[in-house]
N, C-alpha and C positions, 0 to 999 in steps of 0.2 A: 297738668297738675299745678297746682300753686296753692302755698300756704303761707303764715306768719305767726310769728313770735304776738303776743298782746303789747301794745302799746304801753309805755312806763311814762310818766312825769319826770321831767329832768329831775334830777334826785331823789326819786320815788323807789319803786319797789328794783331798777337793775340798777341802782347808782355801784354796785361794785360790779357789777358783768360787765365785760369784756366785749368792744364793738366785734373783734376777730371769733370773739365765741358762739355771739346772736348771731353771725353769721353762718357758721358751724352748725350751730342749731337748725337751722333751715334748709339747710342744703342737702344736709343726711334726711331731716324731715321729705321733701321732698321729691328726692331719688324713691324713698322708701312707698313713696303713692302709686311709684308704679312697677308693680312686681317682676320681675323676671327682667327686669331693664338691665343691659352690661355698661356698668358705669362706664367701660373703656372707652366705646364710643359716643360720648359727650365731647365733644368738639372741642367748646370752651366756655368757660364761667364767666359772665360777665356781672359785674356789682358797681352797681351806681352809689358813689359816696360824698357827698359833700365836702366836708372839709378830709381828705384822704390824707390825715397828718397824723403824729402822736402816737397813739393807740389804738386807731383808725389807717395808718400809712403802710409803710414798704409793701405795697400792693396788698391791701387786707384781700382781695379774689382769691390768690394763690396761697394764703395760707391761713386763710377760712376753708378752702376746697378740702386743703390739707388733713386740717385739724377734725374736718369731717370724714375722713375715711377714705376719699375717693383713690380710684389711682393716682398714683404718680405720672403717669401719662398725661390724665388731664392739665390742660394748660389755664390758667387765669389773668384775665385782665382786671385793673380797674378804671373806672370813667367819671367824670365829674362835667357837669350840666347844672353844678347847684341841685334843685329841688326839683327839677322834671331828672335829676339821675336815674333814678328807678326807673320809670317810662323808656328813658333814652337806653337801657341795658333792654330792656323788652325789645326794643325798635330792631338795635341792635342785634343781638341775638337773630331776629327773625329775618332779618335780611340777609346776614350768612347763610340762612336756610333756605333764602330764597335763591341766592348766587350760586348752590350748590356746592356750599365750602362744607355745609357739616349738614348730617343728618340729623342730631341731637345736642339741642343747645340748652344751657342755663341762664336765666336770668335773674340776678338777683339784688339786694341794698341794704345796705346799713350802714346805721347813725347813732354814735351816744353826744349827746348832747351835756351828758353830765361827765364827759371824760373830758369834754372839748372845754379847756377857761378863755373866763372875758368874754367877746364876743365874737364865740366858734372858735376861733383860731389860736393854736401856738402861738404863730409870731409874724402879727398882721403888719405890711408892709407895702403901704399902697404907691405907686410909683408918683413922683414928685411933679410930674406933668400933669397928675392929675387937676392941680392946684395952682396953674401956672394961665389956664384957659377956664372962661364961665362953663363955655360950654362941655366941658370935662367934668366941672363939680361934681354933678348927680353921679359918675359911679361910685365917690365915694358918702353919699348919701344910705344913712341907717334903713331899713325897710319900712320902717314904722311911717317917716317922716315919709315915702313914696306912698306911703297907703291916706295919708294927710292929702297930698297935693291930689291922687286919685277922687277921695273922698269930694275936696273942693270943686275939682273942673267938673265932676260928673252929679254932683251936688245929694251927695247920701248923707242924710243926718245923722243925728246921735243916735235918736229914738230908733231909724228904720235898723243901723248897726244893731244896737244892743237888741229888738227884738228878734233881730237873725240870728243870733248868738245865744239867745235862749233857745231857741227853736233847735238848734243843730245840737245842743246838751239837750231837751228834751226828745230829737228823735232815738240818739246815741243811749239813752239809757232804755226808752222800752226798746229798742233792737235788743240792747244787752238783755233785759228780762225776757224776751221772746228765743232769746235762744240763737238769734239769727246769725252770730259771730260767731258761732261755735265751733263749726263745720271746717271753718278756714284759718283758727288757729291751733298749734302746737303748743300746748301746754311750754313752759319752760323752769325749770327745777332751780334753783337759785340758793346755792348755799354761801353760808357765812361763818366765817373762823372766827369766834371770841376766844379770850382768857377765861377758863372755868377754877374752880378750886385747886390748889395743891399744884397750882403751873398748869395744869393739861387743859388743851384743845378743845371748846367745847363749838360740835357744826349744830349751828342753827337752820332749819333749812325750811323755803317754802315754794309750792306751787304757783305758779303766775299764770292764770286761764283766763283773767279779762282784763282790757283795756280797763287803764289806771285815771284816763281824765275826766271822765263824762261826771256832770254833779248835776244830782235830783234836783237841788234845793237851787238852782239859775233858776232867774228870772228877770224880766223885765225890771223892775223895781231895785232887786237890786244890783244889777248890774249898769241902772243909771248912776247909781251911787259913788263907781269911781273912777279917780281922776284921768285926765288924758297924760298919757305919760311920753308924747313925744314931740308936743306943741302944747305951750301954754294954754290956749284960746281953742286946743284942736276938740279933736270928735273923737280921736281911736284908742281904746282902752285895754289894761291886760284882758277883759273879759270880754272884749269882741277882736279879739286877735287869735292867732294860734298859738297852742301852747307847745312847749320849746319839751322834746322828748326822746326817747331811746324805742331803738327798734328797728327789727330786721323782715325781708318774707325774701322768700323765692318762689319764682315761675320754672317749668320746664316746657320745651317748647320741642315739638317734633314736624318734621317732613310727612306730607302724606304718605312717602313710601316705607317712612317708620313706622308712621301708626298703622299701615298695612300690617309690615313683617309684625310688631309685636302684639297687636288685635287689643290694641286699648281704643279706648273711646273717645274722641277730644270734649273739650267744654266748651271751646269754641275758637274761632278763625279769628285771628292777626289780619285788622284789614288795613290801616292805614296809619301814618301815623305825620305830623307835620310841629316843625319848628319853626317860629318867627320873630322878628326884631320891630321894638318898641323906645321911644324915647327912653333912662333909665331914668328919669325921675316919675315916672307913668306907668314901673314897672309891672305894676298889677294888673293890667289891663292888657295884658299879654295875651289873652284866650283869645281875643276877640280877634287878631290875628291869625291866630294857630287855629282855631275850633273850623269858619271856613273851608279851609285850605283842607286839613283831615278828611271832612265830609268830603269834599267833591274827590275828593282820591279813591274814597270810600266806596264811592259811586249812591249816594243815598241823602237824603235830606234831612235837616236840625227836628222836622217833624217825627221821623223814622226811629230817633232814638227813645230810648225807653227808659235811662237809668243812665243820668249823667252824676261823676266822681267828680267835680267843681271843687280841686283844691281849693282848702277856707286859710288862704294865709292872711288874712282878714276881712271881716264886715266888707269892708267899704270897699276893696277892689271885687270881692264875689259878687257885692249886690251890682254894681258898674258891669261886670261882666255882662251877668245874669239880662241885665237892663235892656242894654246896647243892642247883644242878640238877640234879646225877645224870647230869653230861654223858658222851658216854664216851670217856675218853684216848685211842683209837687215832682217833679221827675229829678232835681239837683239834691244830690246828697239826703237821700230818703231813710236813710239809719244815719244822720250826723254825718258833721266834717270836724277839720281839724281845727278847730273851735274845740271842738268837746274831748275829739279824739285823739289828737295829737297830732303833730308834723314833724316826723325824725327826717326831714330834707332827704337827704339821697334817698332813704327807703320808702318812702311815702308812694312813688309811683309805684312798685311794687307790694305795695302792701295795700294800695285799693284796687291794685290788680285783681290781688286776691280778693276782697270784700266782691267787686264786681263778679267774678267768676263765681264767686257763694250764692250770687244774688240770679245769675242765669240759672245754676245744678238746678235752684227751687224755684224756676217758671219765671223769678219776674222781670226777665227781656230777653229780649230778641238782639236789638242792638245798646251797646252800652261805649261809653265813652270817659276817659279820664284825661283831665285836663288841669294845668295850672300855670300861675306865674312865675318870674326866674329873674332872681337877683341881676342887676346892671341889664334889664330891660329886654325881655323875652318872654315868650310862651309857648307851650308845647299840648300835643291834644293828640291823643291815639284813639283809634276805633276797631271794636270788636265785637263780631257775628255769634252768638250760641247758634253749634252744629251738632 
C-alpha cells in the first residue's frame, strides 16, 4: 500500500501543519489500506527527512508512529540522504525484509519547508575546512549555482529549461483534471484557530485533496520572462526549478510470507535500488550514476522501463540527466515533476513512490523507476516490478 498527503507550496495551504502531523497523517492512512493488518508486527518505521531539526527533529519516525495510533511496541527511526530520503527509507525498509529482520515494514517522509527558516536549516554551520581547500568549496555551494555549472558543462539553454518546465506544469495539471492523483492521495483536513467576536475561538477549516503548485497559465513565454536568480549571466530560473514545499506519503511494505498469511495483494515488487557519488559541484547529475547501476541489479534494461519519476530539482540537471542516458521524454515524468509539483526533499521519494504505484494499480507499467539528485553530489535510482 502507499499513499500521500497533497503537495502544499511553501506557505501555501499547510503553512501551519505540523511536519510530525503530515506524518501522522500517512501512517494511520496507510495501515488503514490494509485491513485486518496487526499494527504489532511492523517491525519498524522508517521516515526519510531532510533537514530532521526544529519541528521536524527528536526523531519525527517515533513520534509521528505515535501520534498515529500505532502500538507502543513499534519502534521508529529517522534517516536523512537529503532528497533521495524517501527512496532511501523504501530501500531500507525492504532490505530488513529481505535480511529477515521483520516481516512488516513502513516506509515513509516528510518535510515542511515552511517550518524550516533561511535556507532549510535552524542553525546552518558549515565546517571551516570547508573554506580552507578549492577543492572543498562546492559542498558549500547553493543548489541553484550546481544546477548553473550542470547547465554549462552539459550545455542546456534557457529556452530548452524553460520549455521543460512548462511541459511538466502542463502535464501536472491535466493529470490533476483527469483524476489521475486521486487514488493515491489522503485528503488532509487542516484547521485554523482565529479570534472571532466577543474573544471566542472561531476554527476555520479546510480540505487539502490536490497538489497546490501545478499553474495552467505556464508557459513558454512567460516563463522566459524571469530573471536568473543564482548567476548574473545564468540560465536557471524560479520557474524552471523546483518549487520549495510541504508534505508527507507512506509506503508499507511486506514479505511474501506476509502477504501469504494476510492474502492482500501486492502493487508491486522492490527490485533494486542503487546510490552513487558525483563531483558536488555537478550535483544534478547524479542519476546518471545511480540509474545504471539500479538497472543491472534490477536485472532489466533502461528500454524495459515504462514510467521513469526523474526528480525535477531543476531544468537543467533533468534535461543533462535525460540527455546523457538517452532516456526517452514521453516515459519521464508523464503527470509532471517537481517543477509543477513540488519537492518537500525527504518526502519526495516517497511520495512518487506513491504517484508510481497509482500509475501501475491503472495499467501504465510494468517497470517504473524513481530517480534523483542529492545535495553535496549524489544520486540515487530504485526500481520496481507491478506483480
Amino acid at each position: 500500500a502507499a499513499t500521500r498527503t497533497p503537495v502544499a507550496k511553501r506557505n501555501g495551504m499547510f503553512r501551519t501543519v505540523r511536519p510530525d502531523d503530515m506524518l501522522a497523517h500517512v501512517l494511520a492512512a496507510v495501515v488503514a489500506k490494509v485491513p485486518g493488518l496487526d499494527a504489532r508486527e511492523i517491525g519498524d518505521v522508517i521516515v526519510g527527512c531532510a533537514m530532521p531539526e526544529a519541528e521536524q527533529g527528536m526523531n519525527v519516525a517515533r513520534i509521528g508512529l505515535l501520534l498515529a495510533g500505532l502500538p507502543n511496541t513499534v519502534p521508529g527511526i529517522t534517516i536523512n540522504r537529503f532528497c533521495s530520503s524517501g527512496l532511501q527509507a523504501v530501500a531500507d525498509a525492504a532490505a530488513r525484509i529481505r535480511l529477515g529482520e521483520a516481516d512488516v515494514m513502513i516506509a515513509a517522509g516528510t518535510e515542511s519547508m515552511s517550518a524550516m527558516p533561511q535556507i532549510m536549516g535552524n542553525k546552518v554551520s558549515l565546517n571551516p575546512a570547508i573554506f580552507a581547500k578549492d577543492e572543498n568549496l562546492a559542498i558549500a555551494f547553493g543548489m541553484g549555482l550546481t544546477a548553473e555549472k550542470v547547465a554549462q558543462q552539459w550545455q542546456v539553454s534557457r529556452d530548452d529549461q524553460d520549455a521543460f518546465a512548462a511541459q511538466s506544469n502542463q502535464r501536472a495539471v491535466a493529470a490533476i483534471a483527469a483524476g489521475d492523483f486521486r487514488d493515491e492521495i489522503t485528503p488532509y483536513l487542516v484547521q485554523n484557530y482565529v479570534p472571532g467576536e466577543g474573544g471566542q475561538v472561531r476554527v476555520i477549516e479546510r480540505l487539502c485533496d490536490t497538489d497546490e503548485g501545478p499553474r495552467a497559465d505556464a508557459s513558454i513565454e512567460k516563463l522566459g520572462k524571469l530573471k536568473p536568480v543564482f548567476a548574473a549571466r545564468g540560465s536557471v530560473t524560479a520557474g524552471n526549478s523546483s518549487q520549495m514545499s510541504d508534505g508527507a506519503g507512506a509506503v508499507l511494505l511486506m514479505s511474501e510470507a506476509a502477504v501469504k498469511r494476510y492474502g492482500v495483494t501486492p502493487i508491486a515488487r522492490f527490485r533494486s535500488y542503487s546510490v552513487a557519488g558525483v563531483p558536488p559541484e555537478i550535483m544534478g547529475i547524479g542519476p546518471v550514476e545511480a540509474i545504471p547501476r539500479a538497472l543491472k541489479a534490477a536485472g532489466i534494461g533502461q528500454d524495459d522501463l515504462d514510467w521513469i519519476e526523474l526528480n525535477e530539482a531543476f531544468a537543467a540537471q533533468a534535461l543533462a540527466v535525460a540527455r546523457q542516458l538517452k532516456l526517452d521524454p514521453a516515459k519521464i515524468n508523464p503527470q509532471g515533476g517537481a517543477i509543477a509539483l513540488g519537492h518537500p526533499l525527504g518526502a519526495t521519494g516517497v511520495i512518487r513512490a506513491a504517484t508510481l504505484m497509482s500509475a501501475m494499480q491503472r495499467g501504465k507499467a510494468r517497470y517504473g523507476m524513481i530517480s534523483m539528485c542529492i545535495g553535496t553530489g549524489m544520486g540515487a535510482a530504485g526500481v520496481f516490478e507491478k506483480v
